[in-house]
C-alpha positions as CSV (number, residue, x, y, z in Angstrom):
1,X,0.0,0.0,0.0
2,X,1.1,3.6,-0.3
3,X,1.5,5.6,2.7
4,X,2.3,9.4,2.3
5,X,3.2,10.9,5.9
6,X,3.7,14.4,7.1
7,X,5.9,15.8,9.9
8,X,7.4,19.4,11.1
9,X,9.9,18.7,13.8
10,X,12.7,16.8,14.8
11,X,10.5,14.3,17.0
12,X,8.1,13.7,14.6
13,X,11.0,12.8,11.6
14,X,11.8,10.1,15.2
15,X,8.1,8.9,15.7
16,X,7.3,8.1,12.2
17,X,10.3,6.7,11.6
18,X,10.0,4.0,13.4
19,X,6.2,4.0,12.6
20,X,7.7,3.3,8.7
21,X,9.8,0.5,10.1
22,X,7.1,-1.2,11.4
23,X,5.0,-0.5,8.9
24,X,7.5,-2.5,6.5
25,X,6.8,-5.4,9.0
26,X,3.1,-5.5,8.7
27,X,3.1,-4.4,4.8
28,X,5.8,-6.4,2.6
29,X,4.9,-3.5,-0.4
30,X,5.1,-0.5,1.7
31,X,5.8,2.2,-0.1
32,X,6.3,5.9,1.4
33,X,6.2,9.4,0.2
34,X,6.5,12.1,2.9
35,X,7.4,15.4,4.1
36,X,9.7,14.0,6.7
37,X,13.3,14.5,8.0
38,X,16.5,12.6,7.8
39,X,15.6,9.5,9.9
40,X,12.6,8.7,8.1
41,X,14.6,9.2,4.7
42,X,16.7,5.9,5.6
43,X,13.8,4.1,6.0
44,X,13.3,4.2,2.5
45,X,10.8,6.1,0.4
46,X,10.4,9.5,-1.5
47,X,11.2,12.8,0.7
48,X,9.1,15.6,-0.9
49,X,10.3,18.6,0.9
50,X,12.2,18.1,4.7
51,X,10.8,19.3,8.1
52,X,13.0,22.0,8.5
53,X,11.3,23.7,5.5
54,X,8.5,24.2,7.6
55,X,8.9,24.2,11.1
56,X,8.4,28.1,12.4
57,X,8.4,28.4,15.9
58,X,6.3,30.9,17.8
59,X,4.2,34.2,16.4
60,X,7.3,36.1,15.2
61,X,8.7,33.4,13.0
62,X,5.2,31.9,11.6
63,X,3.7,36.0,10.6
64,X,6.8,36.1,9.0
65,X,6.9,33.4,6.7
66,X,3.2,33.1,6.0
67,X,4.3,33.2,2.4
68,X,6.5,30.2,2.8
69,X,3.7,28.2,5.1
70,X,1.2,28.7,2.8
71,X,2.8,27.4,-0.4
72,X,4.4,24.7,1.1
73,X,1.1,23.7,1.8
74,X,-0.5,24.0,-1.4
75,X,2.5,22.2,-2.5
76,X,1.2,19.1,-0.3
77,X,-2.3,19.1,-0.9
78,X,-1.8,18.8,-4.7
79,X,0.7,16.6,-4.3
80,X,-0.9,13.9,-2.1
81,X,-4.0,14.4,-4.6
82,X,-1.5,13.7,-7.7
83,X,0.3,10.4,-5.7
84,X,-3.3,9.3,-4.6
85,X,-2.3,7.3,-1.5
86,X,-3.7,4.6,0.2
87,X,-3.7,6.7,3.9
88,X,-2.0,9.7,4.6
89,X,0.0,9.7,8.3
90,X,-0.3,13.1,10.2
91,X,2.4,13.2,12.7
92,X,1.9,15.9,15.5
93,X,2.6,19.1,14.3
94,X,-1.1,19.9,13.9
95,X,-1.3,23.9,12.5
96,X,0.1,22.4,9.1
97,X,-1.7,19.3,9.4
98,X,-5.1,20.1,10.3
99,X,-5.0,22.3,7.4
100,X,-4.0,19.7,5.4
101,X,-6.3,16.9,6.7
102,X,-9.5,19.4,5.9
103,X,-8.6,19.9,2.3
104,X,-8.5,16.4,2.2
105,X,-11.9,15.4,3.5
106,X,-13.3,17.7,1.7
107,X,-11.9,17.0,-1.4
108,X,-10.7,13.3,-1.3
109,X,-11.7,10.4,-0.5
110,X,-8.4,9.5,1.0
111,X,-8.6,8.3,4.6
112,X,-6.2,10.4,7.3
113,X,-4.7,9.3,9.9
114,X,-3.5,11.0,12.8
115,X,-0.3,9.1,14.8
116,X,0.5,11.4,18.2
117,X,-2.6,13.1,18.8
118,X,-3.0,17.4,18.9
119,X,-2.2,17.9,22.6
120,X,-5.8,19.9,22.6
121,X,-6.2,18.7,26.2
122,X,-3.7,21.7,27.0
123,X,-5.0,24.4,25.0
124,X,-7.2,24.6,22.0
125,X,-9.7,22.4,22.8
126,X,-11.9,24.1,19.9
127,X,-10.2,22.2,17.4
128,X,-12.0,19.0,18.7
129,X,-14.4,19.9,15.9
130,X,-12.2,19.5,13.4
131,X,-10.9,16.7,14.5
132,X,-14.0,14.6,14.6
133,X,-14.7,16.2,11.0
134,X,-11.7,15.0,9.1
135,X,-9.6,12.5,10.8
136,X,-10.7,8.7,10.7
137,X,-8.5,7.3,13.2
138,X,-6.9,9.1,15.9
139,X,-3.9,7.0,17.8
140,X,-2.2,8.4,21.1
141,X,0.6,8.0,22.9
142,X,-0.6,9.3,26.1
143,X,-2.5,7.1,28.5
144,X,-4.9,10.7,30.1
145,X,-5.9,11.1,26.6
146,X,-8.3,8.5,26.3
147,X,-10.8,9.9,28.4
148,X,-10.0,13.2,27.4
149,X,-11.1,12.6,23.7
150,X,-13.7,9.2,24.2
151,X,-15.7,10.5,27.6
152,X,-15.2,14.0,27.5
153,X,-15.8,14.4,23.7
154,X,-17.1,10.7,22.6
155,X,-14.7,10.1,20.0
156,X,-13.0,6.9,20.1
157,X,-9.4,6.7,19.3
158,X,-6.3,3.9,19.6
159,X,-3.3,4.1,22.6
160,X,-0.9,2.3,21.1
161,X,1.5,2.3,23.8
162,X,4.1,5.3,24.8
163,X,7.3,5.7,22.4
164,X,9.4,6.8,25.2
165,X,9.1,3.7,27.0
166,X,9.5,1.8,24.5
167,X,12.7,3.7,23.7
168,X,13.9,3.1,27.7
169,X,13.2,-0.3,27.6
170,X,14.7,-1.3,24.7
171,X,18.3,0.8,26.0
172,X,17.9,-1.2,29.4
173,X,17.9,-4.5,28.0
174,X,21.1,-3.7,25.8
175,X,22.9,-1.7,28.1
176,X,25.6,-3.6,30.4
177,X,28.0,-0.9,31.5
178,X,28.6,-0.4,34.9
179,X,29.2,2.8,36.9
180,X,32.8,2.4,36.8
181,X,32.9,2.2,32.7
182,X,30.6,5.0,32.5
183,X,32.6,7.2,34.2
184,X,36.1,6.4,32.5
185,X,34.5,6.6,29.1
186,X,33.6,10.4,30.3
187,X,36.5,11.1,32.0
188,X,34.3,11.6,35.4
189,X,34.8,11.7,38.9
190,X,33.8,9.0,41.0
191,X,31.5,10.8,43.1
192,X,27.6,10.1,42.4
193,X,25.9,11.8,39.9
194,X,23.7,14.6,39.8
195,X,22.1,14.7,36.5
196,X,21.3,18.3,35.0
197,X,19.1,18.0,31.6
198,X,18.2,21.6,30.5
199,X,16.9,21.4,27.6
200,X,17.3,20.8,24.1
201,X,16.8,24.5,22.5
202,X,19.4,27.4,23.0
203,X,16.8,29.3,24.8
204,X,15.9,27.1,27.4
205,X,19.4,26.4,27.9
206,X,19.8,29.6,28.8
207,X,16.9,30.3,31.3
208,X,17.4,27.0,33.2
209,X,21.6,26.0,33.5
210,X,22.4,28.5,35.6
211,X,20.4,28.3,38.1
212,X,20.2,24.2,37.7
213,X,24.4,24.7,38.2
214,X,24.0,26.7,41.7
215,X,21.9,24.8,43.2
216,X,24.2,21.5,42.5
217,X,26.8,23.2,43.3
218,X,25.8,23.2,46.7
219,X,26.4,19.2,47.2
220,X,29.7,18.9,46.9
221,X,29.6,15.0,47.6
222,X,28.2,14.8,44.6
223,X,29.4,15.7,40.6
224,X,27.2,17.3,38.2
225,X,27.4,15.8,34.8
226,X,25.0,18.1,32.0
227,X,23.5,16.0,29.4
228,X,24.7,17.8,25.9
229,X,21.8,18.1,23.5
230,X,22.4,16.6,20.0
231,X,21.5,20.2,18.7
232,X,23.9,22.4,20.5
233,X,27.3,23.2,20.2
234,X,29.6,22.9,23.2
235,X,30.6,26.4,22.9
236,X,27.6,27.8,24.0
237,X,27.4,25.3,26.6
238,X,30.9,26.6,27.4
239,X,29.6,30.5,28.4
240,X,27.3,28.5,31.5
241,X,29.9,25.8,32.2
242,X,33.5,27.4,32.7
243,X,34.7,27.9,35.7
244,X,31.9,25.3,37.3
245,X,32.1,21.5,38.3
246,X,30.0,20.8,35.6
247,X,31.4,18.3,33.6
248,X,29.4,17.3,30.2
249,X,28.2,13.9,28.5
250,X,27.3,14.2,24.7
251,X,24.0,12.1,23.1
252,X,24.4,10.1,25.8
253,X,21.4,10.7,28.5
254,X,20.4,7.4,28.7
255,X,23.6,5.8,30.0
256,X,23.8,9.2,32.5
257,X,20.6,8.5,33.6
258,X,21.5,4.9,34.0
259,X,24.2,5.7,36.9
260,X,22.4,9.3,38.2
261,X,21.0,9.8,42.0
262,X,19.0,12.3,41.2
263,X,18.1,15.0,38.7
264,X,17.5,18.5,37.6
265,X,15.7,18.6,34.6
266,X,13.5,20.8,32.9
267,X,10.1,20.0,31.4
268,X,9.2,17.7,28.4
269,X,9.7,14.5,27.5
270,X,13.3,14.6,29.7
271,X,10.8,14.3,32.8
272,X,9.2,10.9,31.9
273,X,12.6,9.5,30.5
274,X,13.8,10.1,34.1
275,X,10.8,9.1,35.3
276,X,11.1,5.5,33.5
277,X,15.4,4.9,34.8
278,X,13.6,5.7,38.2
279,X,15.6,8.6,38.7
280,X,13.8,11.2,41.7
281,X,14.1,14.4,39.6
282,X,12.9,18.2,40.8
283,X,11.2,19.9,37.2
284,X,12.3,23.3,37.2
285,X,11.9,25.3,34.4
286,X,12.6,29.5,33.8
287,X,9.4,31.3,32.2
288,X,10.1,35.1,30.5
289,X,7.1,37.2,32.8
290,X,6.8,34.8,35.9
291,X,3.8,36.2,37.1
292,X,2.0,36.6,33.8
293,X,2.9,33.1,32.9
294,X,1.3,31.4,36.6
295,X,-1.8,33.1,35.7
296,X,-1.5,31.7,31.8
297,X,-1.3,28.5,33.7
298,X,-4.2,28.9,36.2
299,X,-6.7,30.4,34.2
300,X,-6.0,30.1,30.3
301,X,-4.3,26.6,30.1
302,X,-6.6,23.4,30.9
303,X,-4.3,21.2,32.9
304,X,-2.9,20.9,36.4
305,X,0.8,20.0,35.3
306,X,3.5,20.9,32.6
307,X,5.3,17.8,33.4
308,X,4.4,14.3,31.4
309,X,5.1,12.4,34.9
310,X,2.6,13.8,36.5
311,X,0.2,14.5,33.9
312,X,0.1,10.6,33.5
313,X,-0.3,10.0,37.0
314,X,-2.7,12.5,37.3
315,X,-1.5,13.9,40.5
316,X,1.8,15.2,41.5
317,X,4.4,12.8,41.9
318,X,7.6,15.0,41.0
319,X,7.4,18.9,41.8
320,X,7.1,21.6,39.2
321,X,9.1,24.9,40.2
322,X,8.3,26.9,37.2
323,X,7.7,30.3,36.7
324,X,7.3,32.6,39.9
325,X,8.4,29.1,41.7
326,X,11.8,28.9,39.7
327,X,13.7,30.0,42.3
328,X,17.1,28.8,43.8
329,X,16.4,28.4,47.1
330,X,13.3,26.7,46.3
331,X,14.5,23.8,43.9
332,X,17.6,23.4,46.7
333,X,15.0,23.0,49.2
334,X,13.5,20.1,47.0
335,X,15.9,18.3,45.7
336,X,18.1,18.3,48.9
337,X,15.3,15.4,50.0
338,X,15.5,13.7,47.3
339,X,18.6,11.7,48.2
340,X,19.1,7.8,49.2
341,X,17.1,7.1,52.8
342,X,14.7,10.1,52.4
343,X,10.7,9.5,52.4
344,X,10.5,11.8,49.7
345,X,13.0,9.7,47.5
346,X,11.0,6.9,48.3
347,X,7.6,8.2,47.6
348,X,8.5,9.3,44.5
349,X,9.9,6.1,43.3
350,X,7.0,4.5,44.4
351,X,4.5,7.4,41.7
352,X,6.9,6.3,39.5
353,X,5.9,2.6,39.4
354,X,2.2,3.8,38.4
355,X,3.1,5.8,35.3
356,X,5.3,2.5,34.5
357,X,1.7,1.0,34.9
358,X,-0.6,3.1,33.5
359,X,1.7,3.5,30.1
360,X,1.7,-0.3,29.6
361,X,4.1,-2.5,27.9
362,X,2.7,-2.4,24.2
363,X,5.2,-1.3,21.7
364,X,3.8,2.1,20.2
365,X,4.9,2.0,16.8
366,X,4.0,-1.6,16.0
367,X,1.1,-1.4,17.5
368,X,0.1,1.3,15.7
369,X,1.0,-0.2,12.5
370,X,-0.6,-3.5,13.1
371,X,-3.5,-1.5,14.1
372,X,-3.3,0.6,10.6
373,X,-2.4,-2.2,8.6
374,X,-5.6,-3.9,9.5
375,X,-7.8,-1.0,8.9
376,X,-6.6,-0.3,5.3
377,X,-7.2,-4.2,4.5
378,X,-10.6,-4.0,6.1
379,X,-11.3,-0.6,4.3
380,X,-10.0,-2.0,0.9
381,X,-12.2,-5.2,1.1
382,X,-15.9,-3.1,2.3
383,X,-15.8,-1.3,-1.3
């Protein structure tokens, strides 16, 4: 069958990626035509135009290059019609691909997909509509949004198991290196690990490391190893770094998170892969306009957390200092009861085991192919 998938970040070029893989699995003649990134491009297939083409961030950027937006896609709409495909894969990034899956119901008869829901449950609700006008299958990746979208809104979708986890387990079961290795390999100390992950853009790099460093720097038992994102260069790590303890591992969080005590780590999917190698973290996370911001969160957004660990729990396992509650004194106070014999340590550890539960064992991107698979066949022999 021919599957034409669209993506506009890094993560999504990641998820559908290995979506493709399995895909290949389930579907012998797979054959895929996508706007898509690097990762997805060794899968195999035709790359019409690459995610960085299109990924604007925030209101500056996107009023900008409306030009740009708007003809790339026309440029996908007509050609998705011209390729016909059997199913087209939306991937996240859901500005562009709402847009895109409207022009297709309304035009088409091509069925679409979504893999990694619109995280509407935040903010936007409104576009529930158009979700339950032009996407046929929805599949998620997040346990909470089940009864968001099937009680809430009655529209059935597919959890097919949580990426991440899948990610973490698969890294467990391969990796054998002990503490001693890890820290020879990095030229470490052999003092126990504080973990600082702050971020993978420059921007929240820059609001969060050094404050994360001063408040390590306060536990001198301890070393503080920075996880280097893939993305950044080490010189402007470097400005935040010299002069510090801080010593730096490069795309290598998972074995640092492997041999950490505890963490500082800011929010996004960092928490819940720290979450999953059981690691008691502290979320801290710098906001431009504290105050403004808390009352963006208490009165405009429509959840309780920011973090993914406790948005799955559904109550607050790790704490979120964020905002007016970034503050030095404040994440110190935290994370200083964090360490081996505490209650807190132990508390935590023990919310941890119910997101293990409540995200399940099922491997996302097979699943979701199987899943796929089987509706195209049973689509192809109804007409």
């Amino acid at each position: 069958m021919k599957y034409y998938l669209i993506v506009g970040e890094a993560s999504g070029d990641l998820h559908a990626s290995h979506l493709m893989m399995s895909l290949k699995k389930e579907d012998k003649e797979a054959d895929f035509r996508f706007f898509g990134g690097d990762l997805m491009e060794r899968v195999g297939g035709t790359q019409v135009k690459h995610y960085k083409e299109l990924a604007y961030m925030g209101f500056g950027p996107v009023l900008l290059h409306l030009r740009t937006i708007f003809r790339n896609m026309a440029m996908c709409k007509q050609d998705i019609v011209s390729w016909h495909p059997d199913v087209v894969i939306l991937v996240d990034y859901p500005g562009f691909n709402l847009n895109i899956a409207k022009y297709l119901k309304q035009n088409t008869s091509i069925p679409v997909y979504y893999y990694i829901s619109p995280k509407i449950w935040a903010w936007k609700e409104y576009r529930i509509k158009n979700i339950k006008r032009d996407i046929d299958h929805l599949f998620s990746i997040l346990p909470f949004e089940v009864p968001f979208f099937e009680e809430k809104h009655q529209y059935p979708i597919h959890y097919v198991g949580n990426p991440t986890a899948d990610e973490v387990r698969k890294f467990k079961s391969d990796y054998c290196e002990t503490f001693g290795q890890f820290i020879q390999r990095n030229r470490l100390d052999d003092k126990p690990i504080i973990a600082l992950l702050a971020g993978s853009r420059k921007q929240e790099i820059k609001g969060n490391l050094p404050e994360m460093i001063q408040v390590a720097e306060g536990f001198g038992d301890y070393q503080m190893v920075l996880a280097g994102a893939p993305s950044i260069d080490d010189d402007y790590y470097a400005q935040f770094i010299k002069g510090t303890r801080v010593k730096m591992v490069h795309n290598d969080t998972y074995a640092l998170l492997s041999h950490a005590t505890v963490a500082l780590v800011t929010s996004g999917t960092a928490t819940l892969e720290t979450a999953l190698f059981n690691v008691p973290q502290v979320v801290c996370y710098a906001t431009p306009l504290p105050r403004i911001y808390r009352f963006g969160f208490n009165h405009i957004l429509k959840v309780k957390y920011i973090s993914l660990v406790n948005l799955i729990a559904d109550k607050e396992v790790v704490k979120e200092l964020f905002a007016d509650r970034f503050k030095v004194d404040l994440i110190r106070e935290e994370l200083n009861g964090l360490f081996p014999g505490s209650a807190a340590r132990e508390e935590m550890l023990a919310g941890y085991e119910e997101v293990h539960r409540r995200l399940g064992n099922a491997v996302a991107p097979d699943n979701a192919a199987r899943i796929i698979y089987e509706l195209l066949l049973n689509n192809v022999s109804s007409t």
